[in-house]
C-alpha positions in Angstrom: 251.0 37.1 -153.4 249.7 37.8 -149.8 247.9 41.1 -151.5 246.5 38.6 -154.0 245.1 36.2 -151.6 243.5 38.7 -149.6 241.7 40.2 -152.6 240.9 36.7 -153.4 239.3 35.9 -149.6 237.8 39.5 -150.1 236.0 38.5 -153.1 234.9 34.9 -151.9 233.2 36.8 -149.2 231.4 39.4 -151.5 230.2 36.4 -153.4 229.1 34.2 -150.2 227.3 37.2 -148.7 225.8 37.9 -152.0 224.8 34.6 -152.5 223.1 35.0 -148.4 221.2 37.8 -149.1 220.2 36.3 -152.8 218.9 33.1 -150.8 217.3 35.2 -148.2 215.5 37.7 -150.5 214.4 34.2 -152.5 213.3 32.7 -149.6 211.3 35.8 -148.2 209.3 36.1 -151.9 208.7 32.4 -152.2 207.3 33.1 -148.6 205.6 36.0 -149.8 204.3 34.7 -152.8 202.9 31.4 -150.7 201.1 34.4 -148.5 199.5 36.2 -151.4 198.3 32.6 -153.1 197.2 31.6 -149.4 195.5 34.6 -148.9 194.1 34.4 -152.2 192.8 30.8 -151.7 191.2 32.5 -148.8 189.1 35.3 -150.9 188.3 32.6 -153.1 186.8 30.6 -150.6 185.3 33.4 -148.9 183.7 34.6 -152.5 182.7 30.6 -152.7 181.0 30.6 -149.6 179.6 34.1 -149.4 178.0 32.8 -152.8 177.0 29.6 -152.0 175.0 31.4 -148.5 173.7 34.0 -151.0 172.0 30.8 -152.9 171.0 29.1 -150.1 169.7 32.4 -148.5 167.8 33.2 -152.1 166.9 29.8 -152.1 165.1 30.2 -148.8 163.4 33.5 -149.3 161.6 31.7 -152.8 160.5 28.8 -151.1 158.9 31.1 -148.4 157.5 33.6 -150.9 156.1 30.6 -152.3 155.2 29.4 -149.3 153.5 32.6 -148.2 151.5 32.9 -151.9 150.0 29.5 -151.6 148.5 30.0 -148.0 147.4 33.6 -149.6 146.0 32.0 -152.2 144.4 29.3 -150.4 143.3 31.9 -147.7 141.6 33.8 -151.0 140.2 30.8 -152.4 138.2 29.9 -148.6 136.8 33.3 -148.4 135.5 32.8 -151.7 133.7 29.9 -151.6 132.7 31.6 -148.1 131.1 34.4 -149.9 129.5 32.3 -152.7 128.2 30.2 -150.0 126.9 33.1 -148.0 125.6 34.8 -151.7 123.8 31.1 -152.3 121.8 31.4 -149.0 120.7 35.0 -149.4 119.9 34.1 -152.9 117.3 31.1 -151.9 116.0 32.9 -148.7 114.7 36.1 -150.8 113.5 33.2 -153.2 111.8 31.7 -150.4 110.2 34.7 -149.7 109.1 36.1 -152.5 107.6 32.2 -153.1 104.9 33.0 -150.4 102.1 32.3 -152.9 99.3 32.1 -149.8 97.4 35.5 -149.6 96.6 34.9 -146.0 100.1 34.2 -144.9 101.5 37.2 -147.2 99.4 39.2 -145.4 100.0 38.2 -141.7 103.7 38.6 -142.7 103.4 41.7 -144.2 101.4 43.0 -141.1 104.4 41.8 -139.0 107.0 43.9 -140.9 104.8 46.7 -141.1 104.3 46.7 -137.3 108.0 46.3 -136.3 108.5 49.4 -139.2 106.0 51.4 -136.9 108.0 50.6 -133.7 111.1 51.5 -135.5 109.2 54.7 -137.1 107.6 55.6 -133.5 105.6 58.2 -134.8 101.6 58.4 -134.2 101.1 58.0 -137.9 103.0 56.1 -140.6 102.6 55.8 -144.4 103.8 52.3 -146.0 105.0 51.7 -149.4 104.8 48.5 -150.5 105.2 47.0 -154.1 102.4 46.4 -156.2 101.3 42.9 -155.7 101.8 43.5 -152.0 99.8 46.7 -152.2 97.0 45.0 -154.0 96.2 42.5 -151.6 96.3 44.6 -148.6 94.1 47.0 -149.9 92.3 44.1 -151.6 91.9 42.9 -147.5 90.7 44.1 -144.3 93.5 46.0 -143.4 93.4 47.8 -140.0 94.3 51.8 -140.7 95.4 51.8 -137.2 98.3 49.3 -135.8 99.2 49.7 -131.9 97.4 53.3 -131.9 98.8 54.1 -135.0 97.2 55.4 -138.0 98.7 53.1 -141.3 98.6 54.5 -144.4 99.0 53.0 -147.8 100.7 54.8 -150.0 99.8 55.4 -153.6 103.7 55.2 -154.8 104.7 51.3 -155.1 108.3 50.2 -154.7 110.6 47.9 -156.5 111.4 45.1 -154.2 110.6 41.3 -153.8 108.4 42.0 -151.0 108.2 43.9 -147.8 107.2 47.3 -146.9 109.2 50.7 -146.6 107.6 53.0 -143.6 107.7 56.2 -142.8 106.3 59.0 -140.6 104.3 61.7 -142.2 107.6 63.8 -143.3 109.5 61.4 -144.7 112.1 62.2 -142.3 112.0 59.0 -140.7 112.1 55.5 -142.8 112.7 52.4 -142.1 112.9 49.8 -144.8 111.5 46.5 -143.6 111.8 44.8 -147.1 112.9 41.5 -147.8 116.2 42.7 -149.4 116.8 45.3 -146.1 116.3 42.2 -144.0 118.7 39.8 -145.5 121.1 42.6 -145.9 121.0 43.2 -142.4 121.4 39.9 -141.8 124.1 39.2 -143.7 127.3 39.5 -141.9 125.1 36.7 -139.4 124.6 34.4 -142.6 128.6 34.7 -142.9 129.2 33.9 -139.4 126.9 31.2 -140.0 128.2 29.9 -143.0 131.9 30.0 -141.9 131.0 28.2 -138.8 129.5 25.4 -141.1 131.8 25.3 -143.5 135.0 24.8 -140.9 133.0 22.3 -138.9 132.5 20.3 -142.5 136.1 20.3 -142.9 137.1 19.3 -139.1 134.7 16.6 -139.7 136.6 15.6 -142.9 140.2 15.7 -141.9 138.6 13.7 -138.9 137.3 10.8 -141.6 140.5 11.2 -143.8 
């Protein structure tokens, strides 16, 4: 009997320490388990909010892009209308020009580009090409051959330009084109200046009245 009830006690314990370590091994994978969900609520969230920045952050970057390409675009349409506008004025002053119908006038004007062509030239003779209309009522006038000291020569080849002549010394070497196309063109990056200046004090002058 006393053998018995030892055996007995034995067992009881077997089973109670069992039933310990059963419990604690339970506890420590629920505990376990909670970790892993935890740390998977955690990824989750992470992913969630990594994705939600990577929105927000793509969000961002197209409203700047768009941003960005609408002041290009505006930018592009300004120098356009800057251009046309600076394309308008060299447009009517060549028409201007080429509108000088008086012969005496013509000819005083011609005589002044032909005279700052010899400066430009500074030779002791020049020859002048002119185009036809132009070359008819010179030598259709009384023409000096000599400008400043310097012999003028008309030549026999005509040019194709609204008005204005083309000198040169003897050679060739030297030629300065004094035409009305050579003149605007040389004064064209002025008419922009010009232009722009007008054009951004029109719109300070609007925005001022809007």
């Amino acid at each position: 009997m006393e053998t018995s009830g030892n055996l007995d006690g034995l067992v009881k314990r077997i089973l109670e320490q069992a039933r310990e370590e059963a419990a604690a091994v339970a506890e420590r994978s629920a505990k376990a388990v909670d970790r892993e969900v935890q740390r998977a609520r955690q990824v989750s969230s992470g992913r969630k909010e990594a994705m939600e920045s990577a929105l927000r952050d793509a969000s961002k970057r197209r409203i700047y892009s768009r941003r960005a390409e609408a002041e290009q675009e505006r930018r592009r349409a300004a120098m356009n209308a800057r251009e046309e506008a600076v394309e308008s004025v060299f447009v009517e002053a060549l028409r201007e020009l080429k509108e000088i119908g008086d012969p005496s006038e013509r000819r005083n004007l011609l005589e002044a580009l032909i005279r700052e062509g010899i400066r430009a030239v500074d030779g002791r003779s020049v020859r002048v090409r002119l185009n036809p209309t132009e070359r008819k009522l010179l030598l259709g006038s009384d023409f000096p051959e000599e400008i400043d000291g310097v012999t003028v020569t008309i030549d026999e080849d005509c040019i194709d330009a609204a008005g204005g002549p083309i000198v040169s010394d003897d050679s060739g070497r030297v030629v300065f084109e004094n035409t009305f196309e050579a003149r605007l063109a040389r004064m064209r990056e002025s008419l922009r200046r010009l232009v722009v200046e007008t054009l951004e004090l029109d719109e300070k002058r609007e925005r001022a009245n809007g």
